[in-house]
C-alpha angles and dihedrals in degrees: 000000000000090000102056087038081061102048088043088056096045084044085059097050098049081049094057090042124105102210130041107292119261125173092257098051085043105061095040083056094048090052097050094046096037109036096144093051087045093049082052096046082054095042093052083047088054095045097046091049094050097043092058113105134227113288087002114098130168113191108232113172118248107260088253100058090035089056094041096053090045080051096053091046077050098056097026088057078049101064088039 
């Protein structure tokens, strides 16, 4: 259900922009059009790295190269 919300909401930003989507153009645009969903992709980031405790990490990827990579399995699903 995530999944498809996100892909409804990256469908909406290739639709507003002006040139052929790219993952750079894409993400400015998701930011612009999504700020609160962005500030809670980096508030679940903070949380999660100050909740890991000594010796244990878990690797979780930084917001903006979560949100990149979901951007390029958008486009690439695109061009299929």
């Amino acid at each position: 259900m995530i999944i498809h919300e996100q892909e409804e909401k990256f469908n909406k930003a290739a639709e507003s922009l002006d040139e052929k989507p790219n993952e750079q153009n894409m993400f400015n645009q998701f930011l612009e059009m999504y700020p609160t969903e962005w500030k809670q992709l980096k508030i679940t980031f903070s949380k999660f790295n100050r909740s890991k405790q000594f010796g244990k990490t878990i690797p979780l990827p930084k917001p903006e190269v979560s949100l990149r990579k979901e951007i390029r399995v958008w486009l690439k699903k695109q061009q299929s």
